[in-house]
C-alpha positions, 0 to 999 in steps of 0.5 A: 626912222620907220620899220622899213627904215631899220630893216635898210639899216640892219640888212645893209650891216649884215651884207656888210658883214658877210663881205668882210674877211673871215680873220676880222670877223673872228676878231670882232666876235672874239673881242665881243666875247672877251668883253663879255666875258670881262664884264661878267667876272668884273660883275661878280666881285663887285657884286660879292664887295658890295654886300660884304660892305652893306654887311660891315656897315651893319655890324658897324651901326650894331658895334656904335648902338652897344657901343654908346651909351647915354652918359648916366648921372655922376655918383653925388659925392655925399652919397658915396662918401657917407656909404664908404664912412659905414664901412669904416671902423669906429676909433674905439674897434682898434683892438678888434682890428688887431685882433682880425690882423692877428687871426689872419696872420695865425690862419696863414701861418704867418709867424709874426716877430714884432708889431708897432702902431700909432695914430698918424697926426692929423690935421682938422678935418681929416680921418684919423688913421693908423698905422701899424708895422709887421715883422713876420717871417713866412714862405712866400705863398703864405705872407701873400695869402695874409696879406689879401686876406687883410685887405678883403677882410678890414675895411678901410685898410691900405698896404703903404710899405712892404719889404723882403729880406733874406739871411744868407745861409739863414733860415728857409723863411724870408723875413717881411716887414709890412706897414698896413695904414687903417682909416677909421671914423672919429669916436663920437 
């Protein structure tokens, strides 16, 4: 089509136009407004999710990349047992593991009644252990107080048994009995 063409085209639209009635024309320009209108308000949103998802897609990979980490190497067996084994008390330090026990319970105030222990049988190749049973009488923030104590202070011990008992119309102090279990290396 040529320029002259286009000028027929839009001149005849335009007299068409102006020869329909009014209330079709305010028809025809409100229903083009009211698009418009409709497109711009769809736009904005639209525009407003599509940046809220680039910007959770980003805190996403970010979240992924602290997230996931390569897997590091396993700890070799021999190397962690051989450094727990140093911690452990020699057979022959019993005493000095009393004694810590002992000194903890004093500074605690924890009155100790009676206390057994023994070496637990074993069979070949495993850690000798003992075990040894408390009868205490404290107040109950005390006896918790000794008893993190013992465990952060004596290495290779373990709280296997702990009981609470309370005499009627007795005294104050509940009564506690407490089995503690101590590895220690063989004697060499």
């Amino acid at each position: 089509m040529h320029a002259d063409g286009m000028a027929t085209v839009w001149h005849g639209l335009r007299d068409r136009w102006r020869g329909t009635p009014a209330r079709v024309q305010w028809m025809v320009g409100a229903g083009v407004l009211l698009a418009a209108v409709a497109a711009f308000a769809i736009a904005g949103p639209i525009a407003r999710a599509n940046a809220v998802q680039v910007g959770l897609a980003r805190e996403l990979a970010e979240l992924r990349e602290r997230t996931v980490k390569p897997a590091e190497p396993l700890p070799r067996p021999a190397a962690s047992v051989s450094t727990w084994w140093r911690h452990l008390a020699d057979e022959r330090g019993l005493p000095d593991v009393l004694q810590t026990l002992f000194s903890a319970a004093q500074l605690q105030h924890v009155a100790i009644a009676s206390t057994e222990h023994h070496q637990v049988a074993q069979r070949n190749e495993e850690l000798p252990y003992y075990e040894i049973r408390l009868d205490a009488r404290a107040a109950y923030p005390a006896a918790r107080r000794f008893i993190n104590q013992v465990l952060l202070t004596v290495p290779g011990v373990a709280l296997t048994q702990l009981s609470l008992t309370r005499e009627a119309g007795g005294s104050a102090e509940p009564r506690w009995r407490m089995t503690f279990v101590i590895f220690m290396r063989p004697a060499q």
